[in-house]
BAKE-985400 format. One line per 4 residues: their letters; for each residue x, y, z of N, C-alpha, C. Coordinates in Angstrom, 3 decimals, always signed. Layout:
BAKE-985400
a) X/Y/Z/X/Y/Z/X/Y/Z  ...
//
This chain:
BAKE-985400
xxxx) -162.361/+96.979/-244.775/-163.744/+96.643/-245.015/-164.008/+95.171/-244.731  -162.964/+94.258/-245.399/-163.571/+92.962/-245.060/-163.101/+92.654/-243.308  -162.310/+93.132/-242.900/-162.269/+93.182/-241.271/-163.489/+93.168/-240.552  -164.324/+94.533/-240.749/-165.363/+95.084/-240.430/-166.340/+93.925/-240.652
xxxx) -166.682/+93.313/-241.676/-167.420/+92.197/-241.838/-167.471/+90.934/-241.110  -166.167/+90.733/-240.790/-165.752/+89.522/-240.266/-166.437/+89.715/-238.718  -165.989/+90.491/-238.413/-165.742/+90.946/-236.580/-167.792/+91.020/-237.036  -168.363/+91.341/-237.700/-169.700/+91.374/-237.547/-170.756/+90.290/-237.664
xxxx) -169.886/+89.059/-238.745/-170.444/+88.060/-238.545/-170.145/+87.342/-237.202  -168.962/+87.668/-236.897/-168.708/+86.891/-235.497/-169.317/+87.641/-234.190  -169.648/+88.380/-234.125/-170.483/+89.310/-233.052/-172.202/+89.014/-233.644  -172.499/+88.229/-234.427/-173.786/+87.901/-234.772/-173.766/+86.398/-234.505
xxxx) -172.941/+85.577/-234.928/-172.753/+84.112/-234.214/-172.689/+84.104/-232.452  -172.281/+85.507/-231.957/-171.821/+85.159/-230.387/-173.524/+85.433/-229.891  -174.095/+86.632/-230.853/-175.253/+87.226/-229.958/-176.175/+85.221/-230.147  -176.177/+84.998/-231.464/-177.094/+84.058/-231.570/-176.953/+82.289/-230.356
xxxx) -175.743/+82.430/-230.318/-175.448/+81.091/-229.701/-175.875/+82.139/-228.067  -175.901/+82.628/-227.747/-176.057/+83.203/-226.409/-178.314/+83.499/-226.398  -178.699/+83.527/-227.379/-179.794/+83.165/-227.241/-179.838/+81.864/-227.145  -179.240/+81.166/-227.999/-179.678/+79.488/-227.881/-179.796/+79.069/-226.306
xxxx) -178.528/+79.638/-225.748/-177.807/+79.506/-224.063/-179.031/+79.797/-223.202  -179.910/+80.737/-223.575/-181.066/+81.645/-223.242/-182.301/+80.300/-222.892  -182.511/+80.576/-224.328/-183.558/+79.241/-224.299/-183.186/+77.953/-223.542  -182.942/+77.312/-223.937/-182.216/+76.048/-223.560/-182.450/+75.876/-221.944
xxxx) -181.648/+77.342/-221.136/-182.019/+77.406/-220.009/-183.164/+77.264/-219.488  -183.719/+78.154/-219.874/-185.481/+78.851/-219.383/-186.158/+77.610/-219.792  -185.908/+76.241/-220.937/-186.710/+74.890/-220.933/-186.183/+74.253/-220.025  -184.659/+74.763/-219.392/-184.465/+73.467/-217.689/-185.248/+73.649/-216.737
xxxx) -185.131/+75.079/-216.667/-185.835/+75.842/-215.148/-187.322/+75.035/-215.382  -187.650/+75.305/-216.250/-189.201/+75.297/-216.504/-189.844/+73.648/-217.012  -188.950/+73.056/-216.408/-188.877/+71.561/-216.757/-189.662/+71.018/-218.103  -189.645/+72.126/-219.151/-189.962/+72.203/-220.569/-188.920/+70.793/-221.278
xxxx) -187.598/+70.789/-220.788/-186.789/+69.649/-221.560/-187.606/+68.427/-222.186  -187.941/+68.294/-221.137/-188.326/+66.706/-221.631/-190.139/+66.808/-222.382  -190.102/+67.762/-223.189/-191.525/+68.201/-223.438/-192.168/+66.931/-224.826  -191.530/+65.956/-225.093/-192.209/+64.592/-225.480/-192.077/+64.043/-224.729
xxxx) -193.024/+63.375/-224.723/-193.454/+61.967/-224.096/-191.875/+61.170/-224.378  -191.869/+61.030/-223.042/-190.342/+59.405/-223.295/-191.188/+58.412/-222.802  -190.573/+57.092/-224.033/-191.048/+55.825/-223.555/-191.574/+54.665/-222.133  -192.122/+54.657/-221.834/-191.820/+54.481/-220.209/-193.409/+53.844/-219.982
xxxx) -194.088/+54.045/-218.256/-194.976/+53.452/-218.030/-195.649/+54.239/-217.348  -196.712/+54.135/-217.073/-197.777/+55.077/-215.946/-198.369/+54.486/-214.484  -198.228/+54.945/-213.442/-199.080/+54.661/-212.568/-199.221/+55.898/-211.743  -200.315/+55.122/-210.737/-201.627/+56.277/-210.224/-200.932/+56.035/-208.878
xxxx) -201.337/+57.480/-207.870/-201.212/+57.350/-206.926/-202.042/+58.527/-206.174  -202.656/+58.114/-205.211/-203.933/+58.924/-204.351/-203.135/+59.702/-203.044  -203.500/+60.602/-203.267/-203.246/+61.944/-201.651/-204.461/+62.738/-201.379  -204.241/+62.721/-199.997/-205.208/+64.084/-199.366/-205.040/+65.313/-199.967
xxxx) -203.493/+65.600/-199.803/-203.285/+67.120/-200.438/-201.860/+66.789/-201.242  -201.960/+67.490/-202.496/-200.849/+67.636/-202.920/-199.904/+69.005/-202.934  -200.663/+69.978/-202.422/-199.650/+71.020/-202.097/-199.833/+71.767/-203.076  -198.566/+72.109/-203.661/-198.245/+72.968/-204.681/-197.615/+72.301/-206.185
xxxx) -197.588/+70.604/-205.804/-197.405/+69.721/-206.969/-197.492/+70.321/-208.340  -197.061/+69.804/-209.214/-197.941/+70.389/-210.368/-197.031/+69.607/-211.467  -198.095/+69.844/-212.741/-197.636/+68.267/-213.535/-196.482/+68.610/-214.316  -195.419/+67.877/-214.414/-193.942/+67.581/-214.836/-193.076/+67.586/-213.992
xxxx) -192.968/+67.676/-212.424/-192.664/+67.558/-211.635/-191.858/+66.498/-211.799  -190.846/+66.193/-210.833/-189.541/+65.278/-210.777/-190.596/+64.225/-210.102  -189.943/+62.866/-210.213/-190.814/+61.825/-209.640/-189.425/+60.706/-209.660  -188.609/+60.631/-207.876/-187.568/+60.345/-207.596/-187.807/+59.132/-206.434
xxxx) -186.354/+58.225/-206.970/-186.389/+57.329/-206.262/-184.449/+57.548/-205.766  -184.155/+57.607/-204.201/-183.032/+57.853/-204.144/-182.103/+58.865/-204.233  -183.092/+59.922/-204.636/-182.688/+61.146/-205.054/-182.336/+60.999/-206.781  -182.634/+60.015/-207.110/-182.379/+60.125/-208.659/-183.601/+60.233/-209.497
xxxx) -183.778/+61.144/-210.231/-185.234/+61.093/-211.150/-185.572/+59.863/-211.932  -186.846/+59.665/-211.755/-187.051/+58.124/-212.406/-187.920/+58.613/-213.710  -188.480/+59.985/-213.522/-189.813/+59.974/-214.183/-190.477/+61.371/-213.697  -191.703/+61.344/-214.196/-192.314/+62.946/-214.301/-193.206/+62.596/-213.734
xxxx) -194.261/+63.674/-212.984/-195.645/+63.911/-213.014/-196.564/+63.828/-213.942  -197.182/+62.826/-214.884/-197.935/+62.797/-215.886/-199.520/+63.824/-216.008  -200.118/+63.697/-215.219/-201.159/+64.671/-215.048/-201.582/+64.763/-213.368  -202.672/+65.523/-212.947/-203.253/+65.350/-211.379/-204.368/+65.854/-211.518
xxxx) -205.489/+64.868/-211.200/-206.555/+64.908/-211.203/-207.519/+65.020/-210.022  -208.809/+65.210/-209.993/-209.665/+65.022/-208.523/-210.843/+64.378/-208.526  -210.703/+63.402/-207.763/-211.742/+61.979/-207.491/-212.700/+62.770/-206.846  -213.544/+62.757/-207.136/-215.123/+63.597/-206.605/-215.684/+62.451/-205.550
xxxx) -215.344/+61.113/-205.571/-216.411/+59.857/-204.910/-215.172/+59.602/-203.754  -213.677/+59.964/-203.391/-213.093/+59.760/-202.631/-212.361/+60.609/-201.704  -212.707/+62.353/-203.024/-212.133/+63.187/-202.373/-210.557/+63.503/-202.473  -210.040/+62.402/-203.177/-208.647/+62.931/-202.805/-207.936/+63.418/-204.450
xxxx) -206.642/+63.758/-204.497/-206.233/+63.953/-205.878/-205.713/+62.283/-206.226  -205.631/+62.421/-207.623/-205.548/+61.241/-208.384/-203.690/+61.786/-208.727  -202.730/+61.757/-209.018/-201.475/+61.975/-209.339/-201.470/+60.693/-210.333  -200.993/+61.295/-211.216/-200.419/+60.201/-212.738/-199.074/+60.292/-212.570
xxxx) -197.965/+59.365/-212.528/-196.156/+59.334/-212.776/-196.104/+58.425/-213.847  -195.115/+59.230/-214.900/-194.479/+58.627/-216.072/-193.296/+58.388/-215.569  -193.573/+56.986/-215.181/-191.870/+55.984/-214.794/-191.560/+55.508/-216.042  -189.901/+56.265/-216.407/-188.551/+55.469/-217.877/-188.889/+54.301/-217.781
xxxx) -188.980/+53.737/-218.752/-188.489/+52.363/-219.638/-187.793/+51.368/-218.353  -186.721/+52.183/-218.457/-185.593/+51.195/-218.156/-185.821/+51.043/-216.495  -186.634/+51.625/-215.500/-186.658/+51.188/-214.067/-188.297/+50.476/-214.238  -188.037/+49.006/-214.423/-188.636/+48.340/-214.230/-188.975/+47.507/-213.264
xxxx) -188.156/+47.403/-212.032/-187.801/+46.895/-210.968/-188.372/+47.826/-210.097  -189.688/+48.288/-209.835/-190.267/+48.712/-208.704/-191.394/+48.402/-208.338  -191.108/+47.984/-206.394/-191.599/+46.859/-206.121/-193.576/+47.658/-205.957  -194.138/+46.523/-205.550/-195.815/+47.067/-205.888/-195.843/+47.684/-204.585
xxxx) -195.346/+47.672/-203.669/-195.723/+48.098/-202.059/-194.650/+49.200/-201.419  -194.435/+49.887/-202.716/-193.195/+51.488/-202.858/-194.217/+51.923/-202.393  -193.937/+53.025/-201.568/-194.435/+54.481/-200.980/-194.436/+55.643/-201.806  -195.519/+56.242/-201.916/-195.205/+58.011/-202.534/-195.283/+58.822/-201.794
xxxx) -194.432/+59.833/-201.486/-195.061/+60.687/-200.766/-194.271/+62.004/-201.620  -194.965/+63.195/-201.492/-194.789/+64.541/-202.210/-193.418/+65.259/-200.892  -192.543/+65.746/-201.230/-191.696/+66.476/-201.049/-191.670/+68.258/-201.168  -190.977/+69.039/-200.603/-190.062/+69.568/-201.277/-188.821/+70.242/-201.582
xxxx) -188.390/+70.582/-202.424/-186.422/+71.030/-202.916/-186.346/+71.808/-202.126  -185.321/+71.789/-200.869/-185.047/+73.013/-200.445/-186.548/+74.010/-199.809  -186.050/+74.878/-198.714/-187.057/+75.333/-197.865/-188.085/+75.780/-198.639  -187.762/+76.329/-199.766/-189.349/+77.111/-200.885/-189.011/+76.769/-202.197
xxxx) -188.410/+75.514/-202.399/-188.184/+75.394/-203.912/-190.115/+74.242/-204.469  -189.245/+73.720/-205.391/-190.954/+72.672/-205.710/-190.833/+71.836/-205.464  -192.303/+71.521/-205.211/-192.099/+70.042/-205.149/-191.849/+68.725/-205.805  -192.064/+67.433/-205.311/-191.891/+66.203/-206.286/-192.085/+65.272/-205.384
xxxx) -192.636/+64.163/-206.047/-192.742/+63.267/-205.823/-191.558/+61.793/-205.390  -191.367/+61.549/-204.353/-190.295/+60.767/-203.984/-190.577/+59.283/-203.418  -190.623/+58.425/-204.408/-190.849/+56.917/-204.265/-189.980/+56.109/-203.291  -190.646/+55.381/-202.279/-189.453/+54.808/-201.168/-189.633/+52.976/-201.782
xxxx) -188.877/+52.367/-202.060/-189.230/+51.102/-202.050/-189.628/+50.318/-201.440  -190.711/+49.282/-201.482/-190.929/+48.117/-200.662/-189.539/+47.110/-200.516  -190.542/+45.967/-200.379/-189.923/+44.587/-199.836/-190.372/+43.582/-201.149  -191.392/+43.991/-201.615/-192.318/+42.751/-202.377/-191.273/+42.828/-203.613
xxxx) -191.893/+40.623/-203.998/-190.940/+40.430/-205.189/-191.922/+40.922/-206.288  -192.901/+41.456/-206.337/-193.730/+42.062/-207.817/-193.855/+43.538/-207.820  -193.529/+43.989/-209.143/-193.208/+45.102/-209.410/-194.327/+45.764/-210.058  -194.313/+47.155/-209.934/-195.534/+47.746/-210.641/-195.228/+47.474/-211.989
xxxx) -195.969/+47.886/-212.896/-196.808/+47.892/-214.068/-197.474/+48.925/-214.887  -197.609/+48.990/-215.931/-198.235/+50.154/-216.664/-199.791/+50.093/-215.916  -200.493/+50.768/-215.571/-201.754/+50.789/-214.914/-202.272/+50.604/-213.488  -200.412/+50.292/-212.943/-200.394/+49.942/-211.305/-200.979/+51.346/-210.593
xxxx) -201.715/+50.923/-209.523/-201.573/+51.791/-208.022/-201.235/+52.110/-207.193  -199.994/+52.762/-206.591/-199.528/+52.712/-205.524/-200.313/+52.737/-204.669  -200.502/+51.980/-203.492/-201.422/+52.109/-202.470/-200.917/+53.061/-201.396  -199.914/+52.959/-200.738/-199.307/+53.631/-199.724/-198.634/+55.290/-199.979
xxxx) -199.624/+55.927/-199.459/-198.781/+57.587/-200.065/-199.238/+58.324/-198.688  -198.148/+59.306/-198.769/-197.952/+60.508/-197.859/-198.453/+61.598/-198.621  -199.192/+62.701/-197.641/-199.116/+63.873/-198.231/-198.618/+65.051/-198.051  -198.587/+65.906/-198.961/-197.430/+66.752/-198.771/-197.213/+68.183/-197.446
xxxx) -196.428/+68.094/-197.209/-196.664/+68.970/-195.821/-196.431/+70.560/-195.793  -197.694/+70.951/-195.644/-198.040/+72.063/-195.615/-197.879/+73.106/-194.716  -196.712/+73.945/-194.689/-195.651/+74.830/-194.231/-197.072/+75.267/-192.703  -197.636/+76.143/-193.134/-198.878/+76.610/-192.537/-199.474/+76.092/-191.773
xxxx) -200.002/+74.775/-192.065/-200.776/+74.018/-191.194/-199.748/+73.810/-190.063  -198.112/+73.445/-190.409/-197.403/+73.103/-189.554/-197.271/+74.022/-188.508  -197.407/+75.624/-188.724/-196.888/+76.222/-187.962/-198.143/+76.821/-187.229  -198.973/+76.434/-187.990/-200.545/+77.148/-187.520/-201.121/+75.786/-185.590
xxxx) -200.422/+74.357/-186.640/-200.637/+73.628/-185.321/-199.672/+74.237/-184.005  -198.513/+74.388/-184.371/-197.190/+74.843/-183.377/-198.033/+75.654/-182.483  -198.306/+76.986/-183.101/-198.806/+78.143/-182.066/-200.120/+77.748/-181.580  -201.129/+76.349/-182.001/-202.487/+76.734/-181.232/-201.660/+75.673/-180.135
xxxx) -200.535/+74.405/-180.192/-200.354/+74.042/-179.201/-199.772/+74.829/-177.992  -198.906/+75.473/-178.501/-198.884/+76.080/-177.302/-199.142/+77.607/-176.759  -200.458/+78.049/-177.554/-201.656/+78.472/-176.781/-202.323/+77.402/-175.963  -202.575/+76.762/-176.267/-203.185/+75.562/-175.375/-202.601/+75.201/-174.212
xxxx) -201.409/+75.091/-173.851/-200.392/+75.460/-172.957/-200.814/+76.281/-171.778  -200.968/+77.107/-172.079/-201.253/+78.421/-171.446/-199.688/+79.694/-171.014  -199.817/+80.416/-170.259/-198.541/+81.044/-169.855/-197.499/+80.677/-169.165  -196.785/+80.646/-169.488/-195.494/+79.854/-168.654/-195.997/+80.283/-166.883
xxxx) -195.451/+79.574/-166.299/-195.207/+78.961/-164.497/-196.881/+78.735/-164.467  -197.957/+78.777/-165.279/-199.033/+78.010/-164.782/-199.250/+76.408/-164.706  -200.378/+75.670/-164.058/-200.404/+74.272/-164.332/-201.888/+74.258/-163.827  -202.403/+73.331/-164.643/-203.620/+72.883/-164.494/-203.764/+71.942/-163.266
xxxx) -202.950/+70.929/-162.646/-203.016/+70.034/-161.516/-202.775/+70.585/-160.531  -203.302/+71.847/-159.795/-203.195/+72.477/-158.205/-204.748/+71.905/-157.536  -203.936/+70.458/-156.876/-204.736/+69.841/-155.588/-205.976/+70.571/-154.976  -207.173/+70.472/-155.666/-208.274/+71.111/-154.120/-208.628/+70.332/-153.340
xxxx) -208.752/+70.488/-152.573/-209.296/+69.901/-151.163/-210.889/+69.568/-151.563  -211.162/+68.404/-151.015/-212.432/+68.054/-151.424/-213.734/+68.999/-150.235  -215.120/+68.776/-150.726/-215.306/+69.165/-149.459/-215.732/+68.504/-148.317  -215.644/+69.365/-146.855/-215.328/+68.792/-145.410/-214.121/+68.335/-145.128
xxxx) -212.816/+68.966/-146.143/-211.563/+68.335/-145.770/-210.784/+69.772/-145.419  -210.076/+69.478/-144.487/-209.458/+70.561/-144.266/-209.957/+71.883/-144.273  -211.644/+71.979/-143.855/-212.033/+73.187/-143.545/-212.586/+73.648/-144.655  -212.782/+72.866/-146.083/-213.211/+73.114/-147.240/-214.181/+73.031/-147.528
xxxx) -214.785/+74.228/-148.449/-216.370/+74.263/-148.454/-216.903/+73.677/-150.075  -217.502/+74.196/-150.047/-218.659/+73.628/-151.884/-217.601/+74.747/-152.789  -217.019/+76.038/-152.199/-216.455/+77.061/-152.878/-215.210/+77.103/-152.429  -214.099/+76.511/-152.788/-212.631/+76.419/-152.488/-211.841/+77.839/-152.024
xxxx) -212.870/+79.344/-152.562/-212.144/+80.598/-152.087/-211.726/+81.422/-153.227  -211.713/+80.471/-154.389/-211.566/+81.458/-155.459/-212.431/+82.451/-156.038  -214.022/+82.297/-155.826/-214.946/+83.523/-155.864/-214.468/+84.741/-155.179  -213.638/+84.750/-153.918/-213.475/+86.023/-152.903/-212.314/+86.377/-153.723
xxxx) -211.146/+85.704/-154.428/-210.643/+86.334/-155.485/-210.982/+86.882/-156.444  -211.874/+86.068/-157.541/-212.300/+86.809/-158.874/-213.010/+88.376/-158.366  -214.157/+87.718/-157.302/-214.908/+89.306/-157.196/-215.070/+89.186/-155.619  -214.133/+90.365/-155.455/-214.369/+90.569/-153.925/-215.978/+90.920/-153.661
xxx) -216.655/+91.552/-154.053/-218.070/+91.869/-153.902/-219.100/+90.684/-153.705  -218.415/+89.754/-153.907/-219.832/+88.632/-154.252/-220.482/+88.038/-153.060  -220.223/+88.263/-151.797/-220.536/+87.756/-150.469/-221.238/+88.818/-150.039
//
């Protein structure tokens, strides 16, 4: 009997620590971890498009996370999105003339925000702006430009530069001969 007990509290400790394992996870995936506010600083940064962004997002310098997506907003008088980043405490050393531009993980993972550094000796600030940002590149548009370029192209072995003869040159009239092609009837 007390066997039976034992083996049941311990098959109730395994189920419970294997939920904890549960949770714990599903707050990484879901970038829930860091769900207080950590100490740190804010600045703004403006894009055309942000994609599929969305707020808690990684916000990396180097490939190392510096900070989150704080909120993303939309400027009605400029048109573009407003992006908030909660930059840690401790990276205080970033210069005012860093780049943002939106990313993302792997061919369909999410995106984030990836800070390139300047040159300048002054560093942002709680309330800074990044001025210089990229926006994020949009799978579609990319491939939507690909195929109208080369529709535009036309069919392979054609070319737009076949020489006509002006006219009175070489026997050439106002109609180079291509009407008696399109429609034999037209004469």
């Amino acid at each position: 009997m007390l066997h039976s007990k034992t083996v049941e509290i311990g098959v109730g400790l395994f189920v419970a620590l294997g939920l904890a394992a549960l949770f714990m996870l599903a707050m990484k995936v879901s970038n829930l971890a860091t769900f207080t506010g950590e100490p740190g600083y804010e600045v703004s940064a403006r894009f055309e498009n942000i994609g599929g962004l969305k707020v808690r997002s990684a916000v990396t310098m180097s490939g190392v996370r510096v900070g989150r997506v704080k909120a993303i907003e939309y400027d009605d008088t400029s048109y573009q999105a407003v992006v908030t980043l909660g930059i840690e405490e401790r990276y205080t050393r970033i210069p005012t003339d860093t780049t943002a531009s939106i990313f993302t993980a792997g061919l369909l993972g999410e995106q984030y925000v990836a800070l390139d550094a300047g040159g300048e000796e002054e560093y942002l600030s709680d309330g800074s702006e990044i001025q210089l940002s990229q926006s994020a590149l949009i799978l579609e548009q990319v491939v939507g430009q690909f195929l109208f370029s080369k529709a535009a192209e036309g069919p392979p072995g054609t070319t737009d530069d076949v020489p006509v003869p002006a006219a009175g040159e070489g026997g050439a009239t106002e109609d180079p001969g291509w009407g008696g092609i399109v429609d034999p009837f037209a004469q």
